[in-house]
LOFI-98576 format. One record per residue (C-alpha): residue number from 0; x, y, z. Coordinates in steps of 0.05 Angstrom, whole numbers. Example, Ala and Ser with C-alpha at 12.3 -4.5 7.8 and 13.67 -1.06 7.14 Angstrom:
BEGIN
+-----+--------+--------+--------+
! num !      x !      y !      z !
+-----+--------+--------+--------+
!   0 !    246 !    -90 !    156 !
!   1 !    273 !    -21 !    143 !
+-----+--------+--------+--------+
***
This chain:
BEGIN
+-----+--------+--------+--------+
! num !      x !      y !      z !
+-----+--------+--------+--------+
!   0 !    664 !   -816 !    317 !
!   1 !    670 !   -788 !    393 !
!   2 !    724 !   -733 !    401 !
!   3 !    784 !   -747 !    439 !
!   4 !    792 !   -724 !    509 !
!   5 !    857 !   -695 !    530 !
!   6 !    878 !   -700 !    607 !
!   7 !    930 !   -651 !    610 !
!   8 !    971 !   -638 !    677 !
!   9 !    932 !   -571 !    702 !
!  10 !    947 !   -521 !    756 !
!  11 !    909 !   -535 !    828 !
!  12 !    881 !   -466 !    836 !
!  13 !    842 !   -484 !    892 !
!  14 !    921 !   -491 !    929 !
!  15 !    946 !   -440 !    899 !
!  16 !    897 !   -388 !    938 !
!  17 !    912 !   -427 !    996 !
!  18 !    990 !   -416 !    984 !
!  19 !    981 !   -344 !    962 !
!  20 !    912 !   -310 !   1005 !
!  21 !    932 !   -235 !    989 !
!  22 !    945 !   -234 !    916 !
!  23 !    899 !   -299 !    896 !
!  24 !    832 !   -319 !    894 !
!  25 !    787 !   -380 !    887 !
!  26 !    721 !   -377 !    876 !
!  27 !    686 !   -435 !    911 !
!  28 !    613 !   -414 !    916 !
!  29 !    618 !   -395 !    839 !
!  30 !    655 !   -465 !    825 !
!  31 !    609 !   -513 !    866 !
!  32 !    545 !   -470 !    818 !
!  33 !    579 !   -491 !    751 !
!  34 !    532 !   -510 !    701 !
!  35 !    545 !   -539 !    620 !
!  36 !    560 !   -470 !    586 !
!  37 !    599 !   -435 !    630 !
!  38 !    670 !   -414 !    608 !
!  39 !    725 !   -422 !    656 !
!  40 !    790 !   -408 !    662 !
!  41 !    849 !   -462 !    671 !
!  42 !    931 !   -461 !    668 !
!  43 !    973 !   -519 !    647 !
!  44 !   1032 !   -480 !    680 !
!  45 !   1053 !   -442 !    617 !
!  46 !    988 !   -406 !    603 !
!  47 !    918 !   -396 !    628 !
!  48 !    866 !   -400 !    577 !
!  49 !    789 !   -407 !    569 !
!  50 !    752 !   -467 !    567 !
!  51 !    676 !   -479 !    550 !
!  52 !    640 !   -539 !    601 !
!  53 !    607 !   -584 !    562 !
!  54 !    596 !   -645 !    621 !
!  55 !    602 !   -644 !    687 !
!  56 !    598 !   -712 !    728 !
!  57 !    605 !   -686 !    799 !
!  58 !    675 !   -660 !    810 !
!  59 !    692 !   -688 !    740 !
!  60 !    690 !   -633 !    677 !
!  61 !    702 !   -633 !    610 !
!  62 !    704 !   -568 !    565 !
!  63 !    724 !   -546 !    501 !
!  64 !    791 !   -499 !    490 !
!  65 !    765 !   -435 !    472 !
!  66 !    827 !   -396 !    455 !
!  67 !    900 !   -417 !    407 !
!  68 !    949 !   -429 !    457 !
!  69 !   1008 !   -387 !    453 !
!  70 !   1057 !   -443 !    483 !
!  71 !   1046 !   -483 !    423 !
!  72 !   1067 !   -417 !    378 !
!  73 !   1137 !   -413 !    428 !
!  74 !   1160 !   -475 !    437 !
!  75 !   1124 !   -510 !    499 !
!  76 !   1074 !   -542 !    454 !
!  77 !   1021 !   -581 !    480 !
!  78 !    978 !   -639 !    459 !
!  79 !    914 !   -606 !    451 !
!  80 !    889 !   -535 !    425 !
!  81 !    837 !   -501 !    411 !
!  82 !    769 !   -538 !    393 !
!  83 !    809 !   -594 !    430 !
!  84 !    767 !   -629 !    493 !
!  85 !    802 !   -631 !    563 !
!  86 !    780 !   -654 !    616 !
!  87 !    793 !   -633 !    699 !
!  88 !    776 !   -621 !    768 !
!  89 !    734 !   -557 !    795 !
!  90 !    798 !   -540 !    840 !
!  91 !    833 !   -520 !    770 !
!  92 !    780 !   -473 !    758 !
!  93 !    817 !   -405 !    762 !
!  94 !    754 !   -361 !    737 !
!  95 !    687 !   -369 !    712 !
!  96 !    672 !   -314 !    656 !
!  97 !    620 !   -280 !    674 !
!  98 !    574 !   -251 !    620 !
!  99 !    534 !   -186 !    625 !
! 100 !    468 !   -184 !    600 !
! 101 !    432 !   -117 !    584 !
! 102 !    357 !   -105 !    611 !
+-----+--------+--------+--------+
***
């Protein structure tokens, strides 16, 4: 049985940089390199939480909620949660995670 894709109503980060140059920042280089794997960061306007890719078809993503939202612990639940699917744009991308390795 294929798992159920949310499209929730996210955050354009990509404008909100543009709105707000000194105290935000968008990523573009990073975000036009994403690759299946990478975990991202993404608001729905009450929270911003982490998100695993799993497909991307051009500008078109999918990932995996990687974190319990706390809006659906105070009231301003939400549809989906974690292990839930989502899926958005790369100009709701507010950070890519970046993981240090060790040599």
């Amino acid at each position: 049985m294929k798992k159920k894709i949310y499209r929730p109503r996210l955050i354009n980060a990509k404008m909100m940089s543009i709105k707000h140059p000194d105290s935000f920042d968008y990523w573009e280089e990073e975000i036009a390199n994403l690759k299946v794997g990478d975990i991202v960061k993404v608001s729905n306007s009450w929270e911003r939480f982490w998100t695993i890719v799993k497909s991307i078809n051009g500008d078109k993503i999918v990932a995996e909620v990687n974190n319990g939202l706390i809006g659906n612990l105070m009231g301003k639940p939400s549809s989906y949660n974690f292990g839930d699917l989502i899926a958005f744009k790369r100009e709701n991308i507010y950070q890519i995670h970046e993981i240090e390795t060790t040599s």
